[in-house]
N, C-alpha and C positions, 0 to 999 in steps of 0.2 A: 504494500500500500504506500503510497507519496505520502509525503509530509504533510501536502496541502488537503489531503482527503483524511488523513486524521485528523486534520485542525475542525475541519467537517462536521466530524463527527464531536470530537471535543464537545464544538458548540452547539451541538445539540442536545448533548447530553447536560451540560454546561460542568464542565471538567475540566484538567489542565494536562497539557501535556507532557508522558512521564518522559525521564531525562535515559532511562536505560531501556529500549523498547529489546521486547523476545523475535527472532524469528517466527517468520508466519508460519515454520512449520511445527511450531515447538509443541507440547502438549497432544500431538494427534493420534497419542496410541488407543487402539480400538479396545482394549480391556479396562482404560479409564474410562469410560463409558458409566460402566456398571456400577463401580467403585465411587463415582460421583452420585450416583442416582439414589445409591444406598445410603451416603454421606451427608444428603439433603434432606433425607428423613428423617435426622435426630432435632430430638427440641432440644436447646441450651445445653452446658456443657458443663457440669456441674459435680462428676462424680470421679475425683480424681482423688488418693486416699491422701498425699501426703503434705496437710495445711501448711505445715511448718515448712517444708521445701517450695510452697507458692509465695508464702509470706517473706522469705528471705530473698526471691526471684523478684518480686515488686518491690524489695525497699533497696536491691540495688541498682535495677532499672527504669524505675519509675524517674528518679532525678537524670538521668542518661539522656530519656527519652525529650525530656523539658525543650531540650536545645529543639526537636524537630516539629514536637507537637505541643500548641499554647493551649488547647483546652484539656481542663484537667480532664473531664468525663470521656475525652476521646482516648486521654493517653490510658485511661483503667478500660477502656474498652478493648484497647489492642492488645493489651500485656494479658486481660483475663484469656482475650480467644486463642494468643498464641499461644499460653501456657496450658490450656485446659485440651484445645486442639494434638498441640506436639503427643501431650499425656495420653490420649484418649486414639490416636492411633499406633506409638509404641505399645501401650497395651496389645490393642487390636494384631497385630504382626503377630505378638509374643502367644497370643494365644493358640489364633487362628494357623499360623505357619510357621511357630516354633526358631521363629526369627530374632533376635533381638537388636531393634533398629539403630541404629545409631544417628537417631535426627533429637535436637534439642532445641528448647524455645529459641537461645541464643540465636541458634543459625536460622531460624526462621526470621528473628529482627535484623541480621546481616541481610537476608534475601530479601527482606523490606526496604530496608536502607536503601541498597543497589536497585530496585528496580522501580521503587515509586517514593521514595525519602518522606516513607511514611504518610503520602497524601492521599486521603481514599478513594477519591476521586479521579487519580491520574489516567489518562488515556496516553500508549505507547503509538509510534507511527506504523506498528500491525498491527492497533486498533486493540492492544492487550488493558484490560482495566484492573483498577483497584490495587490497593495498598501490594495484591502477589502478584498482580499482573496476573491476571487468568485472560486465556486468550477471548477474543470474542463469539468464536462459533457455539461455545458452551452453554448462553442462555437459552437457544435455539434446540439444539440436541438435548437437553435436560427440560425443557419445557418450562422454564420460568422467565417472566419480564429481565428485561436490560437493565432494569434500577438495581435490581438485588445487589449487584456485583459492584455495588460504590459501597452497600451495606459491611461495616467491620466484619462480623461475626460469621458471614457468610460468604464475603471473598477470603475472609482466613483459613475457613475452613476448606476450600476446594482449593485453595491454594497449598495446604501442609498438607492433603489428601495427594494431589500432584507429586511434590517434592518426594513424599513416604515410597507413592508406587517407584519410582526413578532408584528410590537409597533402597530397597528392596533390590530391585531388577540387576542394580549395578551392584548388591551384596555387601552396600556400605562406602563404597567409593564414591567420595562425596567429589572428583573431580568430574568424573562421569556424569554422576546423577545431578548434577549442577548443569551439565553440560547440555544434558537432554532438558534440562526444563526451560533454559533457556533456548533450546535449539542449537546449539551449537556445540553439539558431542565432536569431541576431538581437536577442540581449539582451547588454550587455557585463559582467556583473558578473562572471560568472566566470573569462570570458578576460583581463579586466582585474584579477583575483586573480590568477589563473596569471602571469601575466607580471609581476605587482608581487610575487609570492616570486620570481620567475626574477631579475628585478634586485636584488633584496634582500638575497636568500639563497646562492644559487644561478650567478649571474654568474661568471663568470672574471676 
């Protein structure tokens, strides 16, 4: 897509344009289909056992976050879905395929950072939205409106869904699985971005 046909759409949407756009071909494996569909059926995210390791996750990145996000309710909006999302499908792996994932809130705010600098609203020039950049054809194949995907809770969610199937498929290699979500399996720039905010920014 031109730049001038996501500004396009931006404005229709009324959105901004995000600064690291995905390949158009990023996200189009046909088994995330399902894995999204199923993903869209949960209400809220609420059942993750260990209070004390979410309480200690918000009071070191809640002040972090200040720098990119000035409303408070937005910034406990993002830190609750990444942290409850990450939990809730490492779970899911560990039970279901005996996996143990290696994705953590952290690297989900490093893939925040890089790809929409935390704006929920960002639109990329392939037309990818929201804080993970989910690409566009998703609202359409899933059957829900275009607005959702500016929603926190909900582009967070199909966005750490994406990420998990990628650190699965790629068995943890997070150069890989970065690579595919971005669309660009076998080039490092991006994954080598991604993990240079993870230690930068974002580290514990």
């Amino acid at each position: 897509a031109s730049r001038l046909g996501a500004a396009v759409v931006a404005l229709a949407l009324g959105v901004a344009l995000a600064p690291a756009p995905a390949s158009a071909a990023a996200q189009r494996d046909a088994e995330l289909g399902p894995i999204l569909r199923q993903a869209i059926t949960h209400q809220g995210c609420d059942d993750h056992p260990d209070h004390f390791d979410e309480e200690v996750f918000f009071k070191l990145h809640e002040p972090r976050l200040r720098r990119f996000v000035q409303d408070p309710q937005r910034r406990i909006a993002i830190l609750q879905s990444v942290y409850c999302e990450t939990h809730r499908v490492k779970r899911r792996y560990r039970d279901q395929k005996r996996f143990e994932l290696r994705i953590t809130p952290e690297l989900v705010l490093a893939v925040m950072d890089v790809e929409s600098r935390f704006d929920p609203y960002a639109v990329s020039s392939a037309g990818a939205v929201g804080l993970m950049q989910v690409m566009p054809f998703w609202p359409r194949e899933l059957g829900v409106e275009n607005r959702l995907f500016g929603n926190v809770e909900f582009n967070v969610r199909l966005g750490v869904e994406i990420l998990a199937y990628y650190m699965h498929k790629e068995r943890n290699d997070h150069v890989r699985a970065l690579g595919r979500y971005n669309g660009s399996l076998g080039r490092r720039k991006y994954p080598d971005l991604v993990m240079g905010r993870l230690n930068a920014r974002w580290g514990s």
